[in-house]
ZABA-781874 format. One line per 4 residues: number of its first residue (from 1); their letters; for each residue x negated, y, z of C-alpha. Coordinates in steps of 0.001 Angstrom, whole numbers. Layout:
% residues N
NUM = A = X Y Z  ...
% end
This chain:
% residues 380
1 = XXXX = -19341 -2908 -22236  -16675 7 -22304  -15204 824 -19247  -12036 3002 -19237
5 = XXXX = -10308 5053 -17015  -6585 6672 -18352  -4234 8612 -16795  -1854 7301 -14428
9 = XXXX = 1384 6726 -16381  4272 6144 -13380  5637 9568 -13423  4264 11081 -9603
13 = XXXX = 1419 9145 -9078  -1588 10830 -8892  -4682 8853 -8002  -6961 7470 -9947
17 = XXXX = -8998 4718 -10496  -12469 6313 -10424  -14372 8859 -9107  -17555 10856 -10154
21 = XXXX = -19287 8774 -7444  -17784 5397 -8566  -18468 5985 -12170  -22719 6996 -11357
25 = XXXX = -22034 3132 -9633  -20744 1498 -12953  -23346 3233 -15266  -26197 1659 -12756
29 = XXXX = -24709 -1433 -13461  -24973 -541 -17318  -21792 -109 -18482  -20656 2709 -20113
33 = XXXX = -17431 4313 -18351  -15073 6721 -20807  -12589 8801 -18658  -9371 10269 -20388
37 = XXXX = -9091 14316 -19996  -7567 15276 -17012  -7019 11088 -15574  -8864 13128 -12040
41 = XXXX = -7260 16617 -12086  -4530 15732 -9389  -6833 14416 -7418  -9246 16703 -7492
45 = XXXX = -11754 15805 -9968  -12134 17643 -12916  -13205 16276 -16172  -16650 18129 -15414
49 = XXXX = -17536 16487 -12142  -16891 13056 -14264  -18881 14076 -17365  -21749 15125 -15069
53 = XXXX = -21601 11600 -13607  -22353 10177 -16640  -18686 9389 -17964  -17456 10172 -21543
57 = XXXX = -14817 12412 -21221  -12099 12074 -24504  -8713 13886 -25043  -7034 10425 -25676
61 = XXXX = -8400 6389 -24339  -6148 4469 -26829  -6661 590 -24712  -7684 -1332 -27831
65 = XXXX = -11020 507 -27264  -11719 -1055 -23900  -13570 -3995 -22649  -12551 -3115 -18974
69 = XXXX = -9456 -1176 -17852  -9206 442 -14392  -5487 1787 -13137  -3718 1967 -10343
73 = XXXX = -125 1630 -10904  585 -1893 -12448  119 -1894 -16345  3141 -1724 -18483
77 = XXXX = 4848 -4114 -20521  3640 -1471 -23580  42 -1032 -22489  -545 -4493 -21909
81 = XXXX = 281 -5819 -25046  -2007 -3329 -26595  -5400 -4432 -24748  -7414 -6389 -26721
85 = XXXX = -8082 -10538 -26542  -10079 -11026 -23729  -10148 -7620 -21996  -10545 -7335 -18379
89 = XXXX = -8178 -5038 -16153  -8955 -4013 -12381  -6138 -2427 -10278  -2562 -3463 -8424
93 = XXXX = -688 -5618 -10522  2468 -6366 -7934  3358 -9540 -9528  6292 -10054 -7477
97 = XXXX = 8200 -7697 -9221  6563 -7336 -12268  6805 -10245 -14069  7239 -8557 -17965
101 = XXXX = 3963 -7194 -17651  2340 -10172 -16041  3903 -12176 -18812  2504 -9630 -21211
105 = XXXX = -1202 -9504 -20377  -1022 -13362 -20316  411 -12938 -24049  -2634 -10829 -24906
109 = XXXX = -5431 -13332 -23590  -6170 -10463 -20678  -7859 -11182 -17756  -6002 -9013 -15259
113 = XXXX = -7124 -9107 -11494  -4562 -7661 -9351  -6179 -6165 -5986  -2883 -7053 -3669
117 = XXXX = -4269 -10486 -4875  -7779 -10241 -3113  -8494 -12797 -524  -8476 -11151 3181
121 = XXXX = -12024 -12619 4179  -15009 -10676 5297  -17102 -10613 2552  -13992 -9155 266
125 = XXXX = -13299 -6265 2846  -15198 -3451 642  -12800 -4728 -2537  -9433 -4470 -411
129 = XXXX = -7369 -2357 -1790  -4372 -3060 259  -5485 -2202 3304  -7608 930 2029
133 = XXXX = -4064 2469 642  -2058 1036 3890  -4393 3714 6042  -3468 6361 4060
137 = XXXX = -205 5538 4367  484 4545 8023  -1310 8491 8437  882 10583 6086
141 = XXXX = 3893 8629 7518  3809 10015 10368  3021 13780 9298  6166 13503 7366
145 = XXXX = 7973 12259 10928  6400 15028 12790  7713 17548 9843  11376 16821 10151
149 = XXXX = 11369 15979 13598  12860 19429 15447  11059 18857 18462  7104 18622 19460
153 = XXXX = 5191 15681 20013  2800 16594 22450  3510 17161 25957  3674 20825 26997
157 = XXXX = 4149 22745 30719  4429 25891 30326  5795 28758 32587  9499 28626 30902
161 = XXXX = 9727 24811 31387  7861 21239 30518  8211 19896 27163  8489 16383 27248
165 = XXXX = 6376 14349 24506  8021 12227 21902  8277 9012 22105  7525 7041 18916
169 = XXXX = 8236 3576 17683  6181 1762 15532  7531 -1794 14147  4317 -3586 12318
173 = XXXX = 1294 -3273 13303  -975 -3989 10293  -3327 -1339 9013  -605 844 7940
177 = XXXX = 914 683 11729  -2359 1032 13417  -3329 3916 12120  427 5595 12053
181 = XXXX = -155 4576 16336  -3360 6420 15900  -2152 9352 14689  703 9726 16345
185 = XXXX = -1381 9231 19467  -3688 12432 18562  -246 14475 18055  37 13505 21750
189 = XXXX = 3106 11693 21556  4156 8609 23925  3465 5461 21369  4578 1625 21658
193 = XXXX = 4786 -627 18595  5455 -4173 17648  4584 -6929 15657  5578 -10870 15690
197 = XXXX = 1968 -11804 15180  1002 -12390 18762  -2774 -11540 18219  -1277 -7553 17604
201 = XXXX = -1096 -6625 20818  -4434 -6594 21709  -4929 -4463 18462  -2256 -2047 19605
205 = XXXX = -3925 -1455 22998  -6847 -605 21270  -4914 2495 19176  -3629 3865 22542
209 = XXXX = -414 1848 21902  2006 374 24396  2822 -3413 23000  6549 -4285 23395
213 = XXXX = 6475 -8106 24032  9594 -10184 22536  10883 -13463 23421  10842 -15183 20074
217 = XXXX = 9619 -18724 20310  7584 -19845 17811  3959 -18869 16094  4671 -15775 13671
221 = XXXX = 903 -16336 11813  1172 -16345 8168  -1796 -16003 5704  -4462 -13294 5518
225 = XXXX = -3411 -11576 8848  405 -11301 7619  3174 -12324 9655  5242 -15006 7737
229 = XXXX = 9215 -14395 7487  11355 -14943 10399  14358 -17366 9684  17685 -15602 9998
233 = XXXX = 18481 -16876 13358  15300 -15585 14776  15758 -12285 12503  18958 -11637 14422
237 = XXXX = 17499 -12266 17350  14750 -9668 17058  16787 -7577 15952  19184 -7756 18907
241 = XXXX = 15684 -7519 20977  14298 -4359 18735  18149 -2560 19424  17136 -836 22997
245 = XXXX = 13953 218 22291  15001 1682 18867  17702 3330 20481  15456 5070 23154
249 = XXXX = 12705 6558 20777  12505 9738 18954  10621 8920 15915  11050 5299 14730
253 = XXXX = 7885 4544 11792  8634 436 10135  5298 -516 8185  6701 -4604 7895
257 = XXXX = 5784 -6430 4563  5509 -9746 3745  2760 -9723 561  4757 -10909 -3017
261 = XXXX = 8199 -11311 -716  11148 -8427 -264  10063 -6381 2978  11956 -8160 6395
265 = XXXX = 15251 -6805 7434  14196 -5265 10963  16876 -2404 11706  20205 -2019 11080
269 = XXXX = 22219 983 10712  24050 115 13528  20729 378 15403  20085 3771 13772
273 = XXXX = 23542 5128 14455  22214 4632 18477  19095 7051 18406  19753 10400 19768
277 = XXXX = 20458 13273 16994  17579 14802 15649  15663 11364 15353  13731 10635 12448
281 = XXXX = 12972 7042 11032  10429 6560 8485  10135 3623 6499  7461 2476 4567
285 = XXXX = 8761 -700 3574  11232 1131 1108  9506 671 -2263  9703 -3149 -1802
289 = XXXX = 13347 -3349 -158  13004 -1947 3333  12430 -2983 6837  15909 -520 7638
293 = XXXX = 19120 -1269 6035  20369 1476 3572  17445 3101 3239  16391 4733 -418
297 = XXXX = 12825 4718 -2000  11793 8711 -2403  14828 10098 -540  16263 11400 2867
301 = XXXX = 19609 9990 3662  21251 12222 6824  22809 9041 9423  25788 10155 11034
305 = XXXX = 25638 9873 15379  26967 11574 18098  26060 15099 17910  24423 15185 14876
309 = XXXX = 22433 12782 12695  19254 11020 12035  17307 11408 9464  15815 8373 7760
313 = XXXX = 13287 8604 5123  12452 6294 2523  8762 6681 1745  7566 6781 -1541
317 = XXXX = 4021 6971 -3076  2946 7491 192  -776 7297 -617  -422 8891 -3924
321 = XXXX = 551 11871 -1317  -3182 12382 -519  -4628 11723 -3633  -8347 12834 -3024
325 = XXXX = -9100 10436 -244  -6625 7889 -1096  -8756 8033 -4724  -11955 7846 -3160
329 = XXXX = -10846 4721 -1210  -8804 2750 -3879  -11555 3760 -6718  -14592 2144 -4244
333 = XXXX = -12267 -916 -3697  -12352 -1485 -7320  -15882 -393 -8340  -17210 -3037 -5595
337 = XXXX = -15076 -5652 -7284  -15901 -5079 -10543  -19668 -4979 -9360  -19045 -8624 -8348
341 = XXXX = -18490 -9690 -11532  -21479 -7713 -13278  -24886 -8859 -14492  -26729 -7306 -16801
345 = XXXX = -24477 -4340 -18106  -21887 -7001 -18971  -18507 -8182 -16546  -18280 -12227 -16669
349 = XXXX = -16133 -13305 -14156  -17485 -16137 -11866  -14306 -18358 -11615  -16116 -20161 -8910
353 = XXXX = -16079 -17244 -6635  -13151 -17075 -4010  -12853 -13843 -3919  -12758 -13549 -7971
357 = XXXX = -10482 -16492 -8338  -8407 -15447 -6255  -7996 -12064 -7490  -7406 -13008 -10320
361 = XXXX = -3712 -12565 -12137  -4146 -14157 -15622  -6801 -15501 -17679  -7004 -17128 -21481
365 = XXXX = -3574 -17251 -22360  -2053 -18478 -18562  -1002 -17172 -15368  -3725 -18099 -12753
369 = XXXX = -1954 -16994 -9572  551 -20460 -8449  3463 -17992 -6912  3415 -16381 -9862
373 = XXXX = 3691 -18907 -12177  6188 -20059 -10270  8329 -17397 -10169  7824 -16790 -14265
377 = XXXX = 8739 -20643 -14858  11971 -20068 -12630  13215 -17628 -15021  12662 -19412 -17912
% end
């Protein structure tokens, strides 16, 4: 079977979704993997490290020629429609909030698996995607604190004074805020974090992290190790909770989602307009509404305070920032899943397989995932 690897099309990204060492993995499986010229260059992967791996390397990988189609970036409306009856695509689909294209590779007879869609079990953890990309992220969002912050993180003495560290605030503490309390913790600044999933704060603890406790009532536990959504009383109420400790850090990092849902609501402008000038807030949430009200996928707004502003940055492509390792992560995620489905140089879905049934997106003609369909019967 033809595997195929394009180049990303979403203007700014640049991953991709293979690697020399993932495609030496497919061609042991016995399929043949064609790579479009220069799908790897941003990355770091030339078309010569691929074609030594055993990949085809062609100017142009029209997607009528494929059997199997790995991306990144959810397919568009466009691309989809131009795969042929019955081919298989691996990558992110977002369903959520791209219905058009789900409703296209339905229309096509594609069987899409979308990797947000990949149950959060133990024997699925080498084909998680999510969390693979969220590490990247929660790292590079706090390099891009520490850049516009004006001050140091670490704790210096020196003979013209001491240097106090910063204190940083982390709200979420999923993969992407673990690791952002990890690495802020090796720039030596003062960390605490929180999450409404109660089992966090043992997690936090373990990063170096101080867990702030809040009094919310209630269990917080949704599915897969996400939090489910707060009602809008207790919103306001953790909010109101979140407003002094906000207000006393430095660098403020949100990393709250809700998978297939708009991110929560967590901070307010108000809230930012009581941080000290010079502050920096980083969300991470912003691609999928934001956790901080205002804020603006791929730009820096300048908040207005006493003295000054903050600055609060709307993260986009955050992983798509570090391409190389980010690649090497997301392109093993899907090489392991498509593995799962392989048996003698040929990909045949086992529909009786959690992990691929529940990955999967759409298959003969309908859409397989239930909050999907959903959603795409609501708008009809």
């Amino acid at each position: 079977m033809q595997v195929g690897v394009r180049r990303e099309q979403c203007a700014g990204e640049r991953r991709v979704a293979a690697t020399p060492e993932t495609v030496q993995q497919l061609t042991a499986l016995g399929l043949r993997v064609a790579v479009e010229s220069g799908a790897g260059f941003a990355a770091g992967f030339p078309d010569a490290a691929f074609a030594a791996a055993g990949a085809t390397v062609v100017p142009e990988l029209p997607p009528e020629t494929l059997d199997v189609l790995l991306h990144v970036r959810p397919l568009t409306p466009e691309t989809a429609a131009r795969l042929r009856t019955g081919a298989i695509t691996v990558g992110f689909g977002s369903p959520a909030s791209e219905l058009p294209a789900v409703r296209a590779l339905a229309d096509a007879g594609v069987t899409s698996f979308a990797l947000e869609l990949v149950p959060r079990i133990s024997r699925a953890q080498s084909m998680d995607a999510l969390s693979s990309q969220s590490l990247v992220s929660g790292y590079r969002a706090v390099l891009e604190a520490a850049l516009r912050y004006p001050r140091f993180f670490p704790l210096y003495m020196t003979a013209a004074g001491t240097v106090p560290p910063a204190r940083v605030l982390v709200l979420g503490a999923g993969v992407a805020g673990l690791q952002a309390i990890g690495t802020a913790k090796r720039l030596g600044a003062r960390v605490s974090a929180n999450d409404i999933r109660a089992a966090s704060a043992d997690e936090v603890a373990s990063m170096g992290g101080t867990f702030i406790h809040l009094d919310l009532d209630g269990a917080a536990e949704g599915g897969g190790g996400y939090a489910r959504e707060l009602g809008e009383n207790r919103a306001k109420r953790q909010r109101a909770l979140l407003a002094p400790h906000v207000a006393a850090a430095d660098v403020l990092i949100t990393t709250a989602a809700i998978p297939g849902r708009a991110a929560p609501l967590l901070v307010t402008l108000d809230m930012v307009a009581g941080m000290r000038a010079g502050s920096v807030v980083v969300d991470l949430a912003a691609e999928s509404g934001g956790n901080v009200e205002g804020v603006k996928a791929g730009r820096d707004l300048q908040i207005p305070v006493s003295g000054g502003s903050v600055t609060l940055v709307g993260l986009r492509d955050a992983a798509s920032a570090m391409p190389s390792d980010a690649s090497r992560l997301f392109a093993k995620n899907v090489a392991n899943l498509l593995a799962l489905m392989t048996a003698g140089g040929r990909v045949i879905p086992d529909f009786d397989d959690e992990v691929v049934a529940g990955a999967c997106l759409t298959h003969g003609g309908t859409v397989r995932h239930p909050a999907t369909a959903s959603a795409m019967e609501a708008l009809k």
